[in-house]
DRENGU-419063 format. One record per atom (N, C-alpha, C): residue in one letter; x, y, z. Coordinates in steps of 0.1 Angstrom, whole numbers, padded with zeros to 4 digits, always signed. Layout:
// DRENGU-419063
AXYZ...
//
This chain:
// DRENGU-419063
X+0793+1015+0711X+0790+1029+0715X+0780+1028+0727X+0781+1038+0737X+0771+1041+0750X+0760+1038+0742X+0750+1039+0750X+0735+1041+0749X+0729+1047+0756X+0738+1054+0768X+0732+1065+0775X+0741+1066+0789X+0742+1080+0788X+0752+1092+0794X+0743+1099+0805X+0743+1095+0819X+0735+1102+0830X+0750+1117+0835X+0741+1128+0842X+0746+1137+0838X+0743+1147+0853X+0747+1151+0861X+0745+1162+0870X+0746+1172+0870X+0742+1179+0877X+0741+1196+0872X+0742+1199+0886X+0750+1200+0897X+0746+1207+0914X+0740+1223+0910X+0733+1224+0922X+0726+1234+0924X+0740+1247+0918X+0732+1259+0913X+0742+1269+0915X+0753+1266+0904X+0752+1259+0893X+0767+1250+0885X+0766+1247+0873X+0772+1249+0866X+0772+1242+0849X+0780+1230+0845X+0773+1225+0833X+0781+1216+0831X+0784+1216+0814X+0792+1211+0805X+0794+1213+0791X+0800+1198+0789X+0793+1194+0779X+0795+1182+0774X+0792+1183+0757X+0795+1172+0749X+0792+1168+0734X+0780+1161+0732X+0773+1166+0725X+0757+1161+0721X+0757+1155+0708X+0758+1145+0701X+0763+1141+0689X+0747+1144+0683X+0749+1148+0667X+0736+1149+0663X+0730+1135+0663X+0717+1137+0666X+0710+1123+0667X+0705+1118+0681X+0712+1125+0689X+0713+1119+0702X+0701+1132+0709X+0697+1123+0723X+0687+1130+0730X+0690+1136+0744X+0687+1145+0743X+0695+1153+0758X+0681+1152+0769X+0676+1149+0778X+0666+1151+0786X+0672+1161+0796X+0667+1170+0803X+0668+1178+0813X+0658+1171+0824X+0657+1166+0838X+0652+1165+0846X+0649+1172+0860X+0638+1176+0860X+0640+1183+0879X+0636+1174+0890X+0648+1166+0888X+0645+1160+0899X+0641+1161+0915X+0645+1175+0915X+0646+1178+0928X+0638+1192+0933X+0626+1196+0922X+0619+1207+0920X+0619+1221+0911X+0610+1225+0914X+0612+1240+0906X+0630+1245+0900X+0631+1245+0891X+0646+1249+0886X+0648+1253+0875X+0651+1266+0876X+0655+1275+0858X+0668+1266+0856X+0672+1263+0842X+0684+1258+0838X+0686+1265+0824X+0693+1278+0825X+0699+1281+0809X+0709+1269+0806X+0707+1272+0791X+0710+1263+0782X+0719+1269+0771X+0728+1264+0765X+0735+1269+0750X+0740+1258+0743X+0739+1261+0737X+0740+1251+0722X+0755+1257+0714X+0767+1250+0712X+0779+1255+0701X+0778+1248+0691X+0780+1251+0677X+0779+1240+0665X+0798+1234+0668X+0798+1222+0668X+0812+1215+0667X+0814+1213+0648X+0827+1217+0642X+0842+1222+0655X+0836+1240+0652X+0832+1243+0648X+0832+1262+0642X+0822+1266+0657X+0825+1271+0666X+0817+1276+0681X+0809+1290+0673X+0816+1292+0663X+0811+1307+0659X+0793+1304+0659X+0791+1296+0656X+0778+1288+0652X+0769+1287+0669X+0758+1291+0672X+0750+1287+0684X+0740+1291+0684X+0734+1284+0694X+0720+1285+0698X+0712+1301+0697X+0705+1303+0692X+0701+1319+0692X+0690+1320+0694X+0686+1328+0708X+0671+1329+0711X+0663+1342+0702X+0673+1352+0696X+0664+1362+0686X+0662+1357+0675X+0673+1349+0671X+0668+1339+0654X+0658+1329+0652X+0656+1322+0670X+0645+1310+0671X+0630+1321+0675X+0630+1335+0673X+0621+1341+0679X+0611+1344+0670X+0624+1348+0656X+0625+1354+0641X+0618+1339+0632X+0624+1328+0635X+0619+1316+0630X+0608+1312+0633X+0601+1308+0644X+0592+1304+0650X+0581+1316+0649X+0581+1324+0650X+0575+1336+0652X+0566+1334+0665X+0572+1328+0674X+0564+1331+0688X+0576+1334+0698X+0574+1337+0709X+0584+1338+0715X+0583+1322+0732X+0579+1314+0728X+0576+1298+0738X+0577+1289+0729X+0584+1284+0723X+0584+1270+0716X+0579+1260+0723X+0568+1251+0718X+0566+1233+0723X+0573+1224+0713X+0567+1216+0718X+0570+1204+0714X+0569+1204+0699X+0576+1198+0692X+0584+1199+0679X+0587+1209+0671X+0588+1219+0684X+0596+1228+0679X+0610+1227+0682X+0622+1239+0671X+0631+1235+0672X+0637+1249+0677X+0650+1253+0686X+0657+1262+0687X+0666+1261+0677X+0672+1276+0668X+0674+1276+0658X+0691+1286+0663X+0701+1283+0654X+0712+1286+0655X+0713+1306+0650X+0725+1308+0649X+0724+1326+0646X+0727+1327+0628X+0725+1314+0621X+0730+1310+0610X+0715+1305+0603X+0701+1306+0610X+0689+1304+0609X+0689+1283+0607X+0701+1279+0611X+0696+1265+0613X+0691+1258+0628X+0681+1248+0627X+0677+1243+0634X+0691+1232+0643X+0690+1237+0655X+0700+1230+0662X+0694+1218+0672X+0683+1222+0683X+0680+1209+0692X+0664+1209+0691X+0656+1203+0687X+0645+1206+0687X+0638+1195+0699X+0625+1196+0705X+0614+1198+0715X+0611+1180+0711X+0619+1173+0713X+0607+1157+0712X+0599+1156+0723X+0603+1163+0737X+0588+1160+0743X+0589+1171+0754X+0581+1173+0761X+0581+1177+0774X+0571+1177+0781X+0574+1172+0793X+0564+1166+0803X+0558+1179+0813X+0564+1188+0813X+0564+1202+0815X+0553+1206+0811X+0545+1222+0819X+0533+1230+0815X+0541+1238+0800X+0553+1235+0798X+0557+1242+0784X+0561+1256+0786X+0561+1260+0801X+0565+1275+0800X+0581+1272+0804X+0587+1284+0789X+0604+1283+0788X+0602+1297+0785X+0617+1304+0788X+0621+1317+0781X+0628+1319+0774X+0625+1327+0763X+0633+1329+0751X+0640+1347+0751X+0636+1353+0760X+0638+1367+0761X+0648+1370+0772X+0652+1367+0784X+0659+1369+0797X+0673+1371+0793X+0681+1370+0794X+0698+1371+0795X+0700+1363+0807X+0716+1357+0806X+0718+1353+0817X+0724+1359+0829X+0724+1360+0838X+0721+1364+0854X+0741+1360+0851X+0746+1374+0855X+0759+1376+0861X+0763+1384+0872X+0776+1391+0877X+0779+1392+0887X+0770+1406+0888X+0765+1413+0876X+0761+1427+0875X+0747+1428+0881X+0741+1418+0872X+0726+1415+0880X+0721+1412+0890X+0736+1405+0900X+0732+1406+0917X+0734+1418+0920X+0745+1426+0916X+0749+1437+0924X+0738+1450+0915X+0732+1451+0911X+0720+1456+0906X+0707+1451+0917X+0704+1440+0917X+0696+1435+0931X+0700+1440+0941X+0714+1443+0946X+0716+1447+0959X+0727+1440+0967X+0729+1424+0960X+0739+1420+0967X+0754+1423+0962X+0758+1423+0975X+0771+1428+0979X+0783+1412+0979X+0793+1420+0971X+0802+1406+0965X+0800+1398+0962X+0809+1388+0959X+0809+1371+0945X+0795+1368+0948X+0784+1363+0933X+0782+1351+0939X+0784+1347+0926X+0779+1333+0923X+0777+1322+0912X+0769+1330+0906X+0768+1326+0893X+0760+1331+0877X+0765+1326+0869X+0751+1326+0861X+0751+1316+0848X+0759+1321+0835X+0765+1334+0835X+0776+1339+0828X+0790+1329+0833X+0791+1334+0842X+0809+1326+0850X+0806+1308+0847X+0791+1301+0848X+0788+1291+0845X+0793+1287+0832X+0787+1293+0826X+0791+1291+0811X+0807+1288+0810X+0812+1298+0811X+0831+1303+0807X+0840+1292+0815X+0829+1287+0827X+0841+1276+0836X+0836+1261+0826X+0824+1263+0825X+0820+1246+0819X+0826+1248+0808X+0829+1260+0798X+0833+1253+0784X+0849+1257+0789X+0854+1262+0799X+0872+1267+0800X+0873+1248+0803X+0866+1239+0810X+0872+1227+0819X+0873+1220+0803X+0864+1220+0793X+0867+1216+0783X+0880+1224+0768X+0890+1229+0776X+0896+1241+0767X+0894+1248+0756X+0878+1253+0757X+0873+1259+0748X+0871+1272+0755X+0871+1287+0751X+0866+1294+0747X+0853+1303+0739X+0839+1303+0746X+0824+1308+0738X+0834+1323+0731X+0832+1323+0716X+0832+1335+0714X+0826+1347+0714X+0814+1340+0723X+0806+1356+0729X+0794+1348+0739X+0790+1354+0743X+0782+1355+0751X+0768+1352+0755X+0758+1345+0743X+0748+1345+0737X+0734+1348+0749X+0724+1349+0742X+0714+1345+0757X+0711+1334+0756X+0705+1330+0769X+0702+1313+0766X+0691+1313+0765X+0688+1301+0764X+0672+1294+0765X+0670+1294+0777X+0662+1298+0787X+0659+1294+0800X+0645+1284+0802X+0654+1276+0800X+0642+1259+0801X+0640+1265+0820X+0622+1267+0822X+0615+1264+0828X+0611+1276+0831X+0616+1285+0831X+0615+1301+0832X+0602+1304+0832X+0595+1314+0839X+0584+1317+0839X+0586+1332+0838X+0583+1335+0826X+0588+1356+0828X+0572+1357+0819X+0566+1366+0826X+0551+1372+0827X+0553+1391+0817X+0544+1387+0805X+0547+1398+0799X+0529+1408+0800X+0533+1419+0806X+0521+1428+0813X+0517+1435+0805X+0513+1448+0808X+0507+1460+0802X+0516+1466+0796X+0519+1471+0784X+0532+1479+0781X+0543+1477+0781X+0544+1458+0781X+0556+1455+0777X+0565+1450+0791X+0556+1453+0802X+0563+1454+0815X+0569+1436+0818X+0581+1431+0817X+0581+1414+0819X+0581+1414+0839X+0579+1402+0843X+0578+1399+0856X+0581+1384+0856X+0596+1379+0867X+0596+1368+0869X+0591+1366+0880X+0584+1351+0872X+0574+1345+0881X+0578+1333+0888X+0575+1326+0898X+0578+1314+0897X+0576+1300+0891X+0581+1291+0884X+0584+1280+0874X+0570+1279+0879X+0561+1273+0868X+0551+1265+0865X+0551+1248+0866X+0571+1243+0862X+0570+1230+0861X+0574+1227+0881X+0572+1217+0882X+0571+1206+0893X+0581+1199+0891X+0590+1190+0906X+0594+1177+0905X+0588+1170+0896X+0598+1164+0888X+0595+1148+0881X+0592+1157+0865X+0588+1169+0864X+0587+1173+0848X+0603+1174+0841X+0600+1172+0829X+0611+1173+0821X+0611+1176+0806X+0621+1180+0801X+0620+1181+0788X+0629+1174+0781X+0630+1172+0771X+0640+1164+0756X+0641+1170+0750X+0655+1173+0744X+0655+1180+0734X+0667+1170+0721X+0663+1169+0710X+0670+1161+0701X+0681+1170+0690X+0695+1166+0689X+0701+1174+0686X+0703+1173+0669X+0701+1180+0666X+0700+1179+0651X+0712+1182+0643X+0724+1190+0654X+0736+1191+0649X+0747+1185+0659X+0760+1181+0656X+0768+1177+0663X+0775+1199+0669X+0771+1189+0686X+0771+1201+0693X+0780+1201+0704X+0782+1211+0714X+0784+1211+0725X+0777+1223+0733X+0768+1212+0740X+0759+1218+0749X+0760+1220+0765X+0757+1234+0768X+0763+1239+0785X+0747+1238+0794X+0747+1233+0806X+0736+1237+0812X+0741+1241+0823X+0733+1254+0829X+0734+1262+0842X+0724+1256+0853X+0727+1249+0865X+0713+1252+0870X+0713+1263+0879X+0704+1277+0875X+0706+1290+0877X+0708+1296+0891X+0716+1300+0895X+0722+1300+0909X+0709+1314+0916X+0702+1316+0910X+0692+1326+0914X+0684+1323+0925X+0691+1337+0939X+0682+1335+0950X+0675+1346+0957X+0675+1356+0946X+0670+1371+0951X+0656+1366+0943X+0657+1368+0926X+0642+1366+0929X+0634+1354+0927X+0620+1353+0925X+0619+1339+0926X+0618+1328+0914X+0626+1333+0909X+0633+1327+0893X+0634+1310+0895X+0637+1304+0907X+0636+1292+0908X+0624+1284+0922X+0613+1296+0919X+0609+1293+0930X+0599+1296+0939X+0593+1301+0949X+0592+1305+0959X+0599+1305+0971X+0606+1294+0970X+0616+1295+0983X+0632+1296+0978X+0634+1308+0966X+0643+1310+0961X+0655+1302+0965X+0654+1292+0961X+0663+1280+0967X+0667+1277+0951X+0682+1275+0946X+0687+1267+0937X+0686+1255+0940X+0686+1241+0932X+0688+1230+0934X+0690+1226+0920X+0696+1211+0924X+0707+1201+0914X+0697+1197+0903X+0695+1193+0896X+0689+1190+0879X+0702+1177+0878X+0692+1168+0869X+0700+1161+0864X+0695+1159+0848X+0703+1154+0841X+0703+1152+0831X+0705+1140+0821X+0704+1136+0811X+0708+1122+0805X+0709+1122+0785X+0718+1115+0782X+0721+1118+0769X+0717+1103+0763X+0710+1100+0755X+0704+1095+0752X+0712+1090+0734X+0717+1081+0727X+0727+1080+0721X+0719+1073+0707X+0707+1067+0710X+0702+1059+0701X+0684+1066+0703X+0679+1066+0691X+0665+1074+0687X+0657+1069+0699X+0651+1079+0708X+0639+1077+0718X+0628+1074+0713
//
């Protein structure tokens, strides 16, 4: 068997691959500031995933650290937190950014989003998501105000931070790296860029 699965993500792009339980997924930003939603499918039943209201309901916080776990819509623990080298700010509340929410911003015609992300990285794998879930937004900085008001901010993490996440079920897991360049969701210089990743096959 491997011992480890290196993994790209281009700026703007998803990717879907199999996470065997046991095994270790690392997210890296190699290359700076970068929101990456995430989803989690239980293999073979997809009905089964990642759920940011059930890990909200579970945890009862809304930022998981480290050994915490994101929990499935079935209240099971699916990838939990072995480390992160990260200031630890993730989002558990956002939706993912589709063709609606540029053209709500203002922009006019296609672009990339982490909706169309999703449906092409698990279509290249001939799967079908049966719905639509929200993700985890590993790095996300959304600022919650007076009254409830949220505000994205830009990432707290830096080049070279990263997170692990260890899969506790046999999965198939999607990562976006979030094509967002209106606001500064990845940024200050609302610039997308490439993330890489690595699957880790034997206990870190």
């Amino acid at each position: 068997m491997r011992n480890a699965e290196d993994i790209i993500i281009p700026a703007g792009h998803g990717r879907a691959f199999e996470l065997p339980a046991g095994a270790t997924l690392t997210v890296n930003l190699t290359h700076g500031p970068q929101v990456v939603d995430a989803w989690a499918f239980c293999l073979p039943d997809l009905d089964e995933f990642m759920s940011c209201e059930h890990t909200r309901s579970c945890l009862e916080k809304i930022c998981p650290k480290e050994g915490d776990a994101f929990f499935s819509n079935r209240r099971r623990p699916l990838l939990t937190i072995s480390r992160d080298t990260s200031p630890g700010v993730h989002d558990l509340l956002l939706s993912a950014c589709d063709a609606e929410r540029y053209a709500l911003l203002g922009h006019e015609g296609p672009h990339r989003n982490c909706a169309d992300n999703l449906r092409e990285a698990l279509g290249e794998l001939g799967l079908t998501p049966p719905e639509l879930p929200s993700p985890v937004n590993l790095f996300e900085n959304v600022e919650i105000h007076d009254q409830g008001r949220l505000e994205i901010r830009p990432p707290t993490a830096r080049k070279g931070d990263a997170i692990a996440l260890r899969a506790e079920q046999d999965l198939i897991v999607i990562l976006s790296a979030c094509p967002m360049d209106i606001a500064p969701t990845n940024g200050l210089d609302k610039t997308p860029k490439p993330v890489s990743a690595k699957i880790s096959y034997s206990a870190e």
